[in-house]
C-alpha positions in Angstrom: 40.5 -2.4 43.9 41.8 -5.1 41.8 42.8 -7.2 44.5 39.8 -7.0 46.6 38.0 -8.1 42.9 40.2 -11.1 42.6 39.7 -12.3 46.3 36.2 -12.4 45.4 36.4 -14.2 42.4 38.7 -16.4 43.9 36.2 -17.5 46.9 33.5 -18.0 44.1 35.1 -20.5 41.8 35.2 -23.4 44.3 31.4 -23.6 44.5 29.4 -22.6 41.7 26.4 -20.3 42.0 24.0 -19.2 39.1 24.0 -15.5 38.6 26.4 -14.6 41.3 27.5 -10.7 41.6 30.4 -10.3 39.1 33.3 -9.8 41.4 34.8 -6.7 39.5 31.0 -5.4 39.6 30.0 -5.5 42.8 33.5 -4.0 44.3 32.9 -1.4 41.8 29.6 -0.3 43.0 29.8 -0.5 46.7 33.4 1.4 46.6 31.9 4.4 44.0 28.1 4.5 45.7 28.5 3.4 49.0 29.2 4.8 52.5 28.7 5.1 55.9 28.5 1.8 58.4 25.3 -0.4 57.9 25.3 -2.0 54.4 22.7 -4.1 53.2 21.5 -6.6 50.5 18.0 -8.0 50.4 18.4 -10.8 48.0 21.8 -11.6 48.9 22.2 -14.5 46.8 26.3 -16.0 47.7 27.2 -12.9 49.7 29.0 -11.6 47.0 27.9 -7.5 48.4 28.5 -8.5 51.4 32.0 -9.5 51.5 32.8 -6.8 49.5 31.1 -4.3 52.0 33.2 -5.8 54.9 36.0 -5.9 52.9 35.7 -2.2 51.8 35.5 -1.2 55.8 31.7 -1.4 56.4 30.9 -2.2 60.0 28.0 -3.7 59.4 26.7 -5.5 56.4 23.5 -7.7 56.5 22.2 -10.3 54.3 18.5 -12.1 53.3 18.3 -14.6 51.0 15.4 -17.1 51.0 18.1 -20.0 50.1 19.9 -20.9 53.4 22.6 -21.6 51.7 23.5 -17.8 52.0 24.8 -18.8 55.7 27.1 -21.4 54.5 28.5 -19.2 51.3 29.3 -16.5 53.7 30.5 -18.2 56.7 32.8 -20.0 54.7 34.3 -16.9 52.8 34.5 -16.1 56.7 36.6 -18.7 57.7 39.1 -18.8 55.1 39.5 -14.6 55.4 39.7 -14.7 59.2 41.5 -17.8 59.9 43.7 -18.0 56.8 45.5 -21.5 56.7 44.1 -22.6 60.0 40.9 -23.3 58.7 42.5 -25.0 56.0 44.3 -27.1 58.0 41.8 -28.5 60.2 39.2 -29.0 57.2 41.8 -31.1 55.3 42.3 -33.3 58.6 38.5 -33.4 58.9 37.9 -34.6 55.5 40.9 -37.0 56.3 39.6 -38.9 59.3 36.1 -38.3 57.1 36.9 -41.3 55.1 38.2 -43.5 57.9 35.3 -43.0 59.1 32.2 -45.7 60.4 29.9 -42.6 60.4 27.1 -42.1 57.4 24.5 -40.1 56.4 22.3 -41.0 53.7 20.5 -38.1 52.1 18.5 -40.2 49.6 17.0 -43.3 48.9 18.9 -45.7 47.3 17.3 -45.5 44.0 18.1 -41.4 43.9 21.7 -41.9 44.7 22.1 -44.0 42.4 20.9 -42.1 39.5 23.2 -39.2 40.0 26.0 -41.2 41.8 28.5 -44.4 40.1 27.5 -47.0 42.7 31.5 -47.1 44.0 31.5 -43.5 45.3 28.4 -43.4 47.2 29.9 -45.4 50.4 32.3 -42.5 50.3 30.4 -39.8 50.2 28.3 -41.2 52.6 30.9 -41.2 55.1 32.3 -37.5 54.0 28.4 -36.3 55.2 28.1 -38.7 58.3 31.2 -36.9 59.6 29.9 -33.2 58.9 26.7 -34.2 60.8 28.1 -36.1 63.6 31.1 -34.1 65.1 31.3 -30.8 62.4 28.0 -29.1 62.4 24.1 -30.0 62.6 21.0 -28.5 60.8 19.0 -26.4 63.4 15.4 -27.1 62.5 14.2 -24.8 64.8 16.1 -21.7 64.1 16.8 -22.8 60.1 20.0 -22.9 59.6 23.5 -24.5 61.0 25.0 -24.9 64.0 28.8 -25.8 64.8 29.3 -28.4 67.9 32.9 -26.4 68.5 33.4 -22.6 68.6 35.9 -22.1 65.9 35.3 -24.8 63.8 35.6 -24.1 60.0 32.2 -25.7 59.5 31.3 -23.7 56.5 34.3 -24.6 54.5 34.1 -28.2 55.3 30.5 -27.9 53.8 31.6 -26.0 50.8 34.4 -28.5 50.0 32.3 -31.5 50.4 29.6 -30.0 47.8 32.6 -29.3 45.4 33.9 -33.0 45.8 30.0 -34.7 45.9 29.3 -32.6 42.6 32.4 -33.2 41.5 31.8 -37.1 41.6 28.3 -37.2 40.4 26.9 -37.5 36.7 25.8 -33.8 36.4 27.6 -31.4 35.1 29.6 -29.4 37.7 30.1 -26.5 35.8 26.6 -25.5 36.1 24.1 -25.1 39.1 20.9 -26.7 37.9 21.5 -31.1 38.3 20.8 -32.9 34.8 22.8 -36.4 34.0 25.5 -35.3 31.8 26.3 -38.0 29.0 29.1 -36.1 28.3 30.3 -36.0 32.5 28.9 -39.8 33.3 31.8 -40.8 30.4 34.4 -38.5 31.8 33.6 -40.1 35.4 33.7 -43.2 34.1 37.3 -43.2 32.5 38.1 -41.6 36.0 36.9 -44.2 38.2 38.8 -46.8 35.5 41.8 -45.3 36.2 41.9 -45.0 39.2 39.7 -47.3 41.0 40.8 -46.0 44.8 37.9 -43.2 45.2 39.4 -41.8 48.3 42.6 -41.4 46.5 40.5 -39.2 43.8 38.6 -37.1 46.4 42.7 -36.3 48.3 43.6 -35.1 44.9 40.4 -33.1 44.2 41.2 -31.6 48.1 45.0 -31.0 47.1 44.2 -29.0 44.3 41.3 -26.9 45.5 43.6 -26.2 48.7 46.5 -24.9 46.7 44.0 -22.0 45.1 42.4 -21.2 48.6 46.2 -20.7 50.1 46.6 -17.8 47.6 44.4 -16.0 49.6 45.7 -13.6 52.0 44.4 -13.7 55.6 42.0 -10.5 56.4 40.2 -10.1 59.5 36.7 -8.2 58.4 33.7 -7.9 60.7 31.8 -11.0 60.3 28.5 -10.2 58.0 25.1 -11.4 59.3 22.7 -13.8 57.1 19.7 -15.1 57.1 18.7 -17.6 55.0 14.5 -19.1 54.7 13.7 -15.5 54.3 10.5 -14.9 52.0 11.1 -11.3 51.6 7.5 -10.2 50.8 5.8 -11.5 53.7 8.5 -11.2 56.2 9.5 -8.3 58.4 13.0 -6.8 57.2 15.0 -6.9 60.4 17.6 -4.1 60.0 16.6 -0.5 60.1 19.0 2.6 59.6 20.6 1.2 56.7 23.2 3.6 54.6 23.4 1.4 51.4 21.9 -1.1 49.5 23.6 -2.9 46.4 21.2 -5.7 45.5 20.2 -8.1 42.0 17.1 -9.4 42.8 15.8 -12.9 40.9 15.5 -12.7 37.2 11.6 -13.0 35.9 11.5 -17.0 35.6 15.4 -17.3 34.7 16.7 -19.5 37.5 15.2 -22.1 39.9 17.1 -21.7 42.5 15.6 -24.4 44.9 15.2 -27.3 42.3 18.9 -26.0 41.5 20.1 -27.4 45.3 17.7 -29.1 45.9 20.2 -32.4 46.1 22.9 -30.3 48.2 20.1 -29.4 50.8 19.4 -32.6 51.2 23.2 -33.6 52.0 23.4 -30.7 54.2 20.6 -32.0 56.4 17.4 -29.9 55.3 14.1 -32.0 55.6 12.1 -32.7 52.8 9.5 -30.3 54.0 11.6 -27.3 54.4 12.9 -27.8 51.1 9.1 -27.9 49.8 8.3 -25.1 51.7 11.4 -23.3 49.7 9.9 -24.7 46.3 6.4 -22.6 47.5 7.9 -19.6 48.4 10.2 -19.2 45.8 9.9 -15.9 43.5 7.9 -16.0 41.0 6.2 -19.0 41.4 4.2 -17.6 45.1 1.1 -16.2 44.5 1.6 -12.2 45.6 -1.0 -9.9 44.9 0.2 -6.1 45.4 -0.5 -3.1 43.1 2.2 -2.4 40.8 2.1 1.6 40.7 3.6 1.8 36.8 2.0 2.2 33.2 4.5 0.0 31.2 3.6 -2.6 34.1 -0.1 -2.7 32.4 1.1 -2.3 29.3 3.3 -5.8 28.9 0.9 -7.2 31.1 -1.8 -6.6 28.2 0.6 -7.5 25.7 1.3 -11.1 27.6 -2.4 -11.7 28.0 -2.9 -11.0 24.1 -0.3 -13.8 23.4 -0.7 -17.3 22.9 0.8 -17.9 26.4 -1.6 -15.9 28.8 -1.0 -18.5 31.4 2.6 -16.8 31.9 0.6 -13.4 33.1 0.2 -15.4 36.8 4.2 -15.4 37.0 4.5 -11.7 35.6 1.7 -10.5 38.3 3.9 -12.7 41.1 7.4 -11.4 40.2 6.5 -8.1 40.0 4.3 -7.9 43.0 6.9 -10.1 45.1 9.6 -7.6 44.0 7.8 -4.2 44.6 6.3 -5.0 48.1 9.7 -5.9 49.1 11.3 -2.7 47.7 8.3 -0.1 48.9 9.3 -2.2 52.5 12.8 -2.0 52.3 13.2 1.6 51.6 11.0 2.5 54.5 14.2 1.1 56.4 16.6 3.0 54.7 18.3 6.3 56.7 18.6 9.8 55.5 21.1 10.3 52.4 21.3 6.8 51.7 21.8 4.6 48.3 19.8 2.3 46.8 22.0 -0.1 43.8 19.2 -1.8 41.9 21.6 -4.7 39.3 18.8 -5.9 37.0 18.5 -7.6 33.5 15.4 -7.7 31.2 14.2 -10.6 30.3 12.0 -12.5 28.1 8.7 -13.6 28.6 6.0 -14.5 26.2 8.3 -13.2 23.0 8.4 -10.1 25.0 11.6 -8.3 26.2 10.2 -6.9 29.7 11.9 -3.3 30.9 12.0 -4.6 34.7 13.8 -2.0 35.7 12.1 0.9 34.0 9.0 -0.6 35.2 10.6 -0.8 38.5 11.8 2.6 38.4 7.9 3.9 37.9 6.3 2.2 40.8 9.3 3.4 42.9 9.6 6.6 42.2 5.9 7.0 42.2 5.4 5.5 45.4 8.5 7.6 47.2 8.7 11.5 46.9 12.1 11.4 49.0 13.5 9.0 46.1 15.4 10.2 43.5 16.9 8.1 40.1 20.0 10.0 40.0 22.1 7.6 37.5 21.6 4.5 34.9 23.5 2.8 33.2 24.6 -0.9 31.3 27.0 -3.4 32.2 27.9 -6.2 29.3 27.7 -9.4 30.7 31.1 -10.9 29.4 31.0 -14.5 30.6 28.0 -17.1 32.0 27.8 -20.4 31.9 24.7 -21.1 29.5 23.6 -23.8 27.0 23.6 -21.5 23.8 20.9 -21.6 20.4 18.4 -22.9 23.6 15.5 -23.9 22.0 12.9 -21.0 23.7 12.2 -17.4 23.2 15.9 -16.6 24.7 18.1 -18.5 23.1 21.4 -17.0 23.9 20.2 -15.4 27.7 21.1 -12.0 29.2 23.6 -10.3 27.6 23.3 -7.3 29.7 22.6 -6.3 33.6 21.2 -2.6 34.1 22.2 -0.8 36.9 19.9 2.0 38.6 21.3 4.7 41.1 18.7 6.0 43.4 19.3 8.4 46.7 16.8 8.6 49.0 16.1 12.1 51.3 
C-alpha cells in the first residue's frame, strides 16, 4: 500500500497540479471500496484514480476531464511505468538535440513572452517546443488532443518535462498552478541567469536532477488507462457503461480556475486560441446550467446567498450545482449492479457562507435514486496545500478538510 502511495506521489511532484488526489488518499479508497474490472473517474483531474486503479489490478479504468491536459498527465505516468528507463533515455536525448536545434515554435506574441519570460531564455524555449511539435508529437484539432509521429515515443513525458523546465524558467512562481509574476521568483531567476549565463547549461541541470527522481521508480507494466480530455460533462454523453467503481473529487464551488491556470501551457502545447476560449466557457461554474437540484438545504443557502450583499454569486451557486447534479443523476445511470460510488468533496465558502456540498449533494442523490444507498461518511484533514494564507476574502486560510461519501448502488 505504501509503495503504490509513494509511486504516485512521486509521478505528481514533477508537474504541479492544484487539488490533485492526495496519493495516500486515493490508494486508500480504491483498495478499501473498490472492485471488480471497469473503474471510473468523471472529473479525472491528473489521473491520480486512475493510476491507482491500474495499479491496484483494474482492467479497465477510464477518465473525463474537461482539461486535456488529462491525456498528457496520464500518458506520461504511462511511459515512465511501462517503459521504465527507456523512456527516460530517449526523452533526455530529445531534449538534447532539442537545443541544437533550428526548429521553433512561438506560442505567444512577443510582448506575452516577454512578460513572463527573461528575454535570454525565450530563444531556448522556443527551440525545446519547435522540437516537440516538429518530430515528437502534434495537437490533433480534429480529434482534441495529441498525437505521436512514432509508435512508442515517450511524447507525454517529453511534454511534462518541458512544462517543468518552461515554468521553471519563467517569473511565476512554480510552486503553484495559477501564473502571477513573482517579485520574489523574477529575483531568484535573475541571480540564476547571473550566474550562470549559459541557459542551456541550466535547463541539462534542471533535466539531471528531475531524471535522478524519475529513475527511483520501478518499472510496472499496468493496462494503459483511457482519457478524454475537452469533455464538458453536463452536456456530453458519458461514454463507458457497466462501470463497477467510481472514486471521483469533482471541482470546488469557485476555488480553482483551472483553464486561466494553463492557460500559458496550452498554448505551448499547441492548443488554438479558440479551443482554449471554448474551455474558459465551459468551465464549471462559470457555464450557465439550468437543472433542478432535488434538495432543501440547496434552497436554503440559495436564499441565504440572495439575502447577502453579494446576490450576484447565486448565478455561480445555481451553475455548480446544476453542472454537478446532472452529471451525477447521468453517471449513475451507467453504473452496474453492486457498484460504488466515492464522492471526495470539500465545503466551501461563498457569500460568508460555508456551503454543505456534499450533504446537499447527498439529498438530490438519494432522492433522485431509490437503488442508492449512503452507506459511509467520513473526514479527511487536509495536511498540506500550497496556498497564500491570511488571503484577504471570506476564506482566508482555504479548505482544511475533504469529506468523503460512500454510496452503493442496487
Amino acid at each position: 500500500m505504501q509503495g503504490l502511495s509513494q509511486i504516485l506521489q512521486n509521478l505528481g511532484t514533477i508537474y504541479y497540479y492544484p487539488a490533485r488526489f492526495h496519493a495516500g488518499l486515493v490508494v486508500s479508497l480504491v483498495s478499501k471500496y473498490c472492485d471488480g474490472k471497469v473503474f471510473f473517474d468523471p472529473f479525472a483531474g491528473s489521473g491520480s484514480g486512475l493510476l491507482a486503479a491500474s495499479l491496484l489490478g483494474f482492467r479497465e479504468s477510464y477518465g473525463l476531464d474537461l482539461l486535456p491536459m488529462i491525456d498528457i498527465f496520464v500518458e506520461y505516468a504511462y511511459e515512465i511505468l511501462n517503459q521504465g528507463s527507456r523512456a527516460l533515455a530517449d526523452t533526455t536525448r530529445n531534449i538534447k538535440n532539442a537545443l541544437n536545434s533550428s526548429e521553433i515554435f512561438k506560442c505567444c506574441t512577443e510582448e506575452e513572452l516577454f512578460y513572463w519570460y527573461p528575454s535570454r531564455v525565450v530563444p531556448v524555449l522556443e527551440k525545446i517546443w519547435g522540437t516537440f511539435h516538429e518530430n515528437v508529437a502534434f495537437f490533433d484539432k480534429n480529434d482534441l488532443t495529441w498525437r505521436p509521429y512514432k509508435e512508442n515515443i515517450p511524447w507525454a513525458t517529453f511534454a511534462i518535462l518541458s512544462l517543468r523546465i518552461t515554468r521553471k524558467l519563467s517569473f511565476t512562481d512554480d510552486s503553484v498552478a495559477k501564473y502571477y509574476r513573482s517579485n520574489v521568483k523574477r529575483t531568484k531567476l535573475r541571480k540564476l541567469l547571473r550566474k550562470n549565463r549559459n541557459v542551456e547549461k541550466i535547463i541539462l541541470l534542471e533535466l539531471e536532477n528531475t531524471m535522478q527522481k524519475l529513475l527511483s521508480l520501478p518499472k510496472i507494466n499496468i493496462p494503459k488507462p483511457q482519457t478524454h480530455g475537452f469533455f464538458d460533462i453536463s452536456e456530453m454523453e458519458i461514454p463507458v457503461s457497466n462501470v463497477d467503481c467510481i472514486v471521483t473529487s469533482p471541482p470546488y464551488l469557485i476555488a480553482h480556475e483551472y483553464v486561466r491556470s494553463f492557460k500559458l501551457d496550452l498554448k505551448w502545447l499547441g492548443v488554438p486560441m479558440d479551443k482554449i476560449m471554448w474551455l474558459r466557457k465551459h468551465e464549471i461554474p462559470y457555464k450557465p446550467v439550468a437543472y433542478k437540484v432535488n434538495s432543501g438545504l440547496y434552497e436554503y443557502y440559495k436564499e441565504k446567498i440572495r439575502e447577502s450583499e453579494k446576490e450576484h454569486l447565486i448565478k455561480y451557486y445555481e451553475n455548480y450545482f446544476g453542472s454537478i447534479t446532472k452529471a451525477l443523476d447521468n453517471i449513475i445511470e451507467n453504473l452496474a449492479s453492486s457498484s460504488t460510488l466515492v464522492l471526495v468533496l470539500a465545503d466551501t465558502t461563498l457569500a460568508g457562507y460555508k456551503i454543505p456540498i456534499g450533504k446537499i449533494l447527498a439529498e438530490h442523490l438519494l432522492a433522485n435514486h431509490n437503488k442508492l444507498r449512503l452507506t459511509e461518511e467520513f473526514g479527511d484533514v487536509i495536511k498540506k496545500r500550497k496556498l497564500f494564507k491570511k488571503r484577504n476574502n471570506t476564506n482566508p486560510n482555504g479548505v482544511t478538510q475533504e469529506n468523503i461519501y460512500i454510496y452503493k448502488w442496487g
